[in-house]
C-alpha angles and dihedrals in degrees: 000000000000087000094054093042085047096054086042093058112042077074081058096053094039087054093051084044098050088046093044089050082053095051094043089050092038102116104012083062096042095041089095085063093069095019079119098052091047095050087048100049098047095033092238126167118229093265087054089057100054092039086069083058096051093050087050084054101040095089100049086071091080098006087070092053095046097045093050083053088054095047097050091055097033142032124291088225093062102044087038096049109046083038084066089038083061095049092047089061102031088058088043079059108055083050081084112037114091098181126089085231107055084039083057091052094039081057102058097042084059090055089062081071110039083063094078098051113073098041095038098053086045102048083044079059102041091052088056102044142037145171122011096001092050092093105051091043090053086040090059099042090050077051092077099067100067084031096066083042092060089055097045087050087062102045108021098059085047089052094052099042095046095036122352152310083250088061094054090053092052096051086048079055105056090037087063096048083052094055099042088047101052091044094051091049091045111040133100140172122243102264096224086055110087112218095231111247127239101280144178110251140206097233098191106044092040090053085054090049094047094043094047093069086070092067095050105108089231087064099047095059084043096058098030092050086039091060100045091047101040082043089063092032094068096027081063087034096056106022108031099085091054092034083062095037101049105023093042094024091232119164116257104252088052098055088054088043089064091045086059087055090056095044096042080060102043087069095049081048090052102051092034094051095033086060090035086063092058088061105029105120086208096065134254105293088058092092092045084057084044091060095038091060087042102042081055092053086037092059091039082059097052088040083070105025109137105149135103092194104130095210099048083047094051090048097054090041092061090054094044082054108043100051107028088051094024090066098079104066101066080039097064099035081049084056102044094040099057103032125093114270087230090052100033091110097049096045092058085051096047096049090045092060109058081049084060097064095061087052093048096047105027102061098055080044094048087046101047093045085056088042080047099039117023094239153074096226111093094047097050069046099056094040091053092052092049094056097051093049083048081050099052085044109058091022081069086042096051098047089043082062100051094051086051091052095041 
C-alpha cells in the first residue's frame, strides 16, 4: 500500500515542483514582455536594459555553486523554499524603488534566490524518478519555466499598462510567495534516500573532487553547449519583444503576441525533447546537439527577417521556441543522469554556473551592438555563430565517446 501511495505521489511532487520552478521564473521569464514599458518609464538605453538582467543573474555565478553544495547535504524543501521566499521579497521591493540604481541592487538581490530554484527543482526530480522516465519528468518540471513566462506575457504587460510597472513587480512578488509557500507545505523526500548528516570534511580533497568534474569529457559538452544556449535563450528572452517592435515595426501587443507564441512552445519543446531523450539511440545528449544546429538556423533567420507576414512569424517563433527553451530539458536529464548520486546536486550547480556567466554577459553586449549600431543583427549574427562552432565542437566530442564506448 505504501508502494503504491509512494509511486502516486512523486507526480505529486513533480507538479508542486513544476509549479514552484514557474513561480520562481515568473517574472525573470516574463520581464522581456515589459522590457518597453520599462525602458520607457525609467528612460534606459538598450545596454541599460540588459544590464537589470545581468544584475538578476550575478549572483547566480557563486550562488549556483553554493546552492548545489546545500542540496547535496539538506532538503530540497528547505533551500528551494526560502530561495522563492527571497524572490518574493526581493520583487515587493522593487515595487517601491523608483532609481535605475536601487532597481540594479533589488535585482541582484533577487538573483540570491533564483539560485535555488533550477537545481533545486531538478535535484527534487532527480531524487523521485529515475531511468526511463528521468527525461520526461525533467522535461515537465523545465517546463515550468517558460511556462511561468507565458503567464507573465499575459498579465505583466496588462499590469503595467493599466497601472505600473510597480504593479507588475508586486504581482511577480507575491507569485513567487505563493510558489515558495506551496513547495515548502507539499514536499517530501523519498523515504529510501538518507539526508546526509553535519559532518567534518576533508576541504581540500573534496574542492579537487569537485573541481575535477569539470575535466570529464561528459562535463565539458554539457557547459560549452550550456553557454552558447543559455546565451540565445535570453538574448530572445530580453530582447525579442523590442527586437519585433522597433526592427519590424510591429505594435506592441503584437510583438508580445508573438513572444507568447515562443514561450507557449518552449514548453511543448521541453517535455517532447526531454522524452525524446529517454528513447534516442544516440544518447541523451543527441537532442541537445539537435537544438544547437537549429537554434543556428533559427538566429540566421532573424538576422534577415524582414516580413510582417503573421504566418511566416509564427512560424519562425515556434521554432525559436521549441528549440532555444526546449533544450533544457535533455540537458538537464544528460546532467543528472550521468552525474554521481553523491555529487548530483553539485554537478547541477556546477554546470548552471558557467551558464551563468553568458547571461550575465550577453544581454549588456546584445544591448549595447543594437545602442552602436543601430541593429540587432550582428548580435542574432554573433550568437548564431557561436552556436555552430559549439556544435562542431561537442558533436567531435560526443562521437569520440561513442567509438571509445563501442
Amino acid at each position: 500500500m505504501q508502494a503504491i501511495f509512494l509511486t502516486r505521489y512523486r507526480w505529486v511532487i513533480l507538479a508542486v515542483a513544476t509549479f514552484a520552478q514557474a513561480c520562481a521564473c515568473f517574472f525573470v521569464q516574463g520581464f522581456g514582455s515589459i522590457a518597453i514599458n520599462v525602458q520607457s518609464e525609467m528612460a534606459l538605453s538598450n545596454w541599460q536594459l540588459g544590464m537589470l538582467v545581468s544584475a538578476a543573474q550575478l549572483i547566480p555565478i557563486i550562488g549556483l555553486l553554493v546552492a548545489g553544495e546545500l542540496l547535496d547535504r539538506y532538503s530540497e524543501r528547505f533551500v528551494v523554499g526560502v530561495g522563492g521566499l527571497i524572490v518574493g521579497v526581493a520583487l515587493c521591493l522593487a515595487a517601491i524603488v523608483n532609481s535605475y540604481i536601487g532597481m540594479l541592487m533589488i535585482f541582484t538581490l533577487l538573483g540570491l534566490g533564483y539560485s535555488t530554484a533550477q537545481p533545486g527543482g531538478s535535484k527534487s526530480i532527480a531524487s523521485w524518478f529515475a531511468g526511463r522516465q528521468l527525461g520526461f519528468a525533467m522535461g515537465i518540471r523545465q517546463a515550468g519555466l517558460p511556462l511561468g513566462g507565458a503567464l507573465a506575457t499575459l498579465i505583466l504587460p496588462v499590469v503595467a499598462i493599466r497601472y505600473s510597472i510597480q504593479a507588475a513587480f508586486l504581482i511577480g512578488g507575491v507569485v513567487a510567495f505563493l510558489g515558495a509557500v506551496l513547495f515548502m507545505v507539499l514536499y517530501r523526500s523519498p523515504p529510501v534516500r538518507k539526508i546526509s548528516q553535519a559532518r567534518s570534511i576533508n576541504l581540500k580533497l573534496a574542492v579537487a573532487s569537485r573541481l575535477a568534474m569539470a575535466t570529464e569529457p561528459s562535463m565539458r559538452n554539457i557547459m560549452l553547449s550550456g553557454v552558447s544556449l543559455t546565451a540565445s535563450q535570453y538574448s530572445i528572452s530580453v530582447f525579442l519583444v523590442l527586437f519585433l517592435h522597433t526592427s519590424l515595426e510591429l505594435s506592441n501587443e503584437l510583438a508580445i503576441a508573438m513572444f507568447f507564441v515562443v514561450l507557449g512552445s518552449g514548453i511543448a519543446g521541453r517535455i517532447i525533447l526531454a522524452a525524446w531523450s529517454d528513447r534516442c539511440k544516440f544518447g541523451r545528449f543527441y537532442p541537445v546537439l539537435v537544438c544547437l544546429g537549429a537554434v543556428a538556423l533559427v538566429l540566421v533567420l532573424l538576422m534577415f527577417l524582414d516580413t510582417k507576414n503573421l504566418i511566416m512569424l509564427s512560424i519562425l517563433m515556434v521554432l525559436a521556441g521549441f528549440f532555444a527553451y526546449g533544450w533544457y530539458g535533455p540537458w538537464v536529464a544528460y546532467i543528472a543522469d550521468t552525474a554521481p548520486i553523491e555529487r548530483k546536486g553539485f554537478a547541477l550547480g556546477m554546470a548552471m554556473t558557467v551558464n551563468q556567466i553568458s547571461v550575465v554577459l550577453v544581454p549588456p553586449i546584445i544591448g549595447l551592438s543594437k545602442d552602436s549600431l543601430g541593429t540587432f543583427a550582428y548580435g542574432w549574427g554573433a550568437l548564431a555563430l557561436v552556436s555552430a562552432m559549439v556544435l562542431f565542437s561537442t558533436a567531435k566530442k560526443s562521437n569520440k565517446a561513442l567509438s571509445v564506448k563501442g
